[in-house]
N, C-alpha and C positions, 0 to 999 in steps of 0.2 A: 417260275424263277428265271430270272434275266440270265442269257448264255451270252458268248463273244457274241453268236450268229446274229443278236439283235443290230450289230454294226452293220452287218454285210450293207454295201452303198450309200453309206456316211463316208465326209468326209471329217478328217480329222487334219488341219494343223498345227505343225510342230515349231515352235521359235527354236534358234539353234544353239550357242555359245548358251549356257548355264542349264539346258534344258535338255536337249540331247547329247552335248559332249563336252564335257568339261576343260573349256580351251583356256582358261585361266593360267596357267603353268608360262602356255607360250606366248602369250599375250606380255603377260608380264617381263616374261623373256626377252621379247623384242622391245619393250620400252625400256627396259632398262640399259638392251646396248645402246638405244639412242642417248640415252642420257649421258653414258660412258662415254662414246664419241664427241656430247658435247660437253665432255670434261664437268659433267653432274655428278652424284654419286648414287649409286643403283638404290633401290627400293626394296624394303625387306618385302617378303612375297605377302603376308597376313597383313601388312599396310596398304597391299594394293588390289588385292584378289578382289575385292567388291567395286572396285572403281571401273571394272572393263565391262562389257554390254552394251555399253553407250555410244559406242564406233570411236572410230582412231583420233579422231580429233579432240574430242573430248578427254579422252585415256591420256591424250597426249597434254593436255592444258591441266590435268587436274593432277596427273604425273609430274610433270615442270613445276608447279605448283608447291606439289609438295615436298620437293627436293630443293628450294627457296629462289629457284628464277620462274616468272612469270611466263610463259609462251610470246615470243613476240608473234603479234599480227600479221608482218609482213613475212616472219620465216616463215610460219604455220603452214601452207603447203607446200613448201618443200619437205618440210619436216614429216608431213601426214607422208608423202608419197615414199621416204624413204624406210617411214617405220612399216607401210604395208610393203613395200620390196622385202626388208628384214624377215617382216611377219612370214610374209607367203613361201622362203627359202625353211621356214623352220615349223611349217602350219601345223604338223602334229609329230613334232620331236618328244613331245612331254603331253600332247594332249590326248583324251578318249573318252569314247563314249561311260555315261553315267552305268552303273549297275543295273541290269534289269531291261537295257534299251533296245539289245539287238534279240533277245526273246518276247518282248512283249512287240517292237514292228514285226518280227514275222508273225508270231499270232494275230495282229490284227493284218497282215493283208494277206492273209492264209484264207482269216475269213471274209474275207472281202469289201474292207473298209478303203477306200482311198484315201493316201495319205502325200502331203504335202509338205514341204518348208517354207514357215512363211516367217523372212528373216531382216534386221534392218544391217546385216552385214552388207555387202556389196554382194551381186549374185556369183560373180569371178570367185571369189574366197569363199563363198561359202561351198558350191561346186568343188574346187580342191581341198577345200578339208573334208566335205565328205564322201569323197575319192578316197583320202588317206586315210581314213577311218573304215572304210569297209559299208558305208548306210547307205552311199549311191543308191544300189539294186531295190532300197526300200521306197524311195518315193518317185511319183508320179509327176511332180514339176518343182522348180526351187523357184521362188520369189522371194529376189533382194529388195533390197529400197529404192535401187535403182531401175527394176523394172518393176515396181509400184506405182499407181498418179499420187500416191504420195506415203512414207513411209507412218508405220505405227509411231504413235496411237490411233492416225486416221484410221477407220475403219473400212476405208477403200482400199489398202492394204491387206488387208484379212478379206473382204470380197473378192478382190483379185487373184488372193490363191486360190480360194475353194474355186473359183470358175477355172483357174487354170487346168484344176483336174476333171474338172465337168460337173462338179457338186454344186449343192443349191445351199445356201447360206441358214435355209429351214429345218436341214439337217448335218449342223458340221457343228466342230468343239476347236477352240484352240486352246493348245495347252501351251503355257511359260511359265517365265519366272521372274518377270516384273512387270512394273506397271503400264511400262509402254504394251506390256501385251493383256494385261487386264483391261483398260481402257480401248485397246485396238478390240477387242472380243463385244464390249459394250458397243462402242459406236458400230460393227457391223450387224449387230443385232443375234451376237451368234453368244453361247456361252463361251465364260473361259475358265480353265482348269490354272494354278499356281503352284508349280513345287517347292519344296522348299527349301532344297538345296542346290539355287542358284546365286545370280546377284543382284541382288538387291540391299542396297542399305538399310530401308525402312522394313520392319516385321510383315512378312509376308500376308498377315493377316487382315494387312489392317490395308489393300491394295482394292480391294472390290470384286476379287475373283469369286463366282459362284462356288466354288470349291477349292479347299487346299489341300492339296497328298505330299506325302512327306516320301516317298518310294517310287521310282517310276513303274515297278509291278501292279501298282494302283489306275495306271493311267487305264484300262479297256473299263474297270469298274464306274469310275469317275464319269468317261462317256457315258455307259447305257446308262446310270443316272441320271443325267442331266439331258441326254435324249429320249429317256422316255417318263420323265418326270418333272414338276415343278426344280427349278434353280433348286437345291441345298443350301444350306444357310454355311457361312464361310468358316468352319469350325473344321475341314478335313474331315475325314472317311472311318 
């Protein structure tokens, strides 16, 4: 019978916002003082919770959007630069890690899996939100998009973590909750895990993840599966 110990010197990457901590709250928080300031009107939070993941520019054009002005082009960085000032004074006012996240990281590096963030946040804010959250102590290096040669869905992305911690891509899992990170797990040739209470608009199922878990308690089972068995067919656990 498969124990944790089958992990010991796996690596395992983790995507951040919808996967390890539910940063939706403030995310949405800080686009909507933007929108206040530019005399918009705020966004009910269940209109926008599945919009965020995509990084701030995007959040911010599909926010603008749908509060009936358009993103102009030429504000658009200033705008990005002032909604992550916003963001980063408020990074986990309202936000926290998922159920299950700071039990199941320490059992897996208790038993000696290496583990990673492999995230297309910027690596500055991903580093202070999981400061603020307490996960720091849990991983071995963070990789934003910025210091990726190129952010997920490339798969040089996800190679780039597992090498950050010294792992070999023959033995590592990443686990998310969309497709940028299904696809980023494909092209590195590594499996990928989807949960399913992140963001994503399209059904989780239907992304290409070797496995879908609906718990993040699931996550050690879901690796020794997938590390020491053929893929699972995309049906969850």
């Amino acid at each position: 019978m498969s124990t944790l110990h089958d992990l010991n010197g796996a690596t395992i990457a983790f995507d951040l916002d919808g996967t390890l901590v539910d940063t939706a709250p403030d995310l949405v928080g800080a686009l909507n003082t933007i929108l206040t300031q530019e005399s918009l009107p705020p966004l009910p939070f269940d209109d926008v919770r599945l919009m965020v993941g995509r990084g701030a520019r995007a959040l911010l054009e599909r926010g603008f959007a749908a509060a009936g002005a358009p993103l102009d082009a030429e504000q658009a960085p200033a705008l990005v630069q002032r909604f992550i000032d916003v963001y980063l004074a408020r990074i986990a006012d309202e936000s926290a890690p998922f159920p299950g996240v700071v039990e199941v990281l320490s059992d897996l590096k208790t038993a000696g899996a290496r583990l990673v963030v492999c995230t297309n946040k910027l690596t500055n804010l991903s580093t202070a939100l999981l400061d603020a959250v307490a996960l720091s102590p849990f991983f071995e290096a963070v990789i934003g998009a910025d210091l990726a040669p190129a952010a997920k869905p490339d798969g040089r992305h996800v190679a780039a973590a597992v090498a950050a911690v010294g792992g070999d891509v023959s033995r590592a899992v990443m686990i998310g909750d969309s497709i940028n990170d299904a696809l980023g797990a494909r092209n590195a040739g590594v499996p990928g895990v989807l949960v399913s209470f992140g963001y994503t608009e399209d059904p989780v199922e239907t992304l290409g993840a070797d496995l879908v878990i609906h718990s993040f308690l699931d996550v050690p089972k879901a690796c020794i599966t997938l590390l020491t068995s053929c893929p699972a067919p995309n049906t969850g656990l």
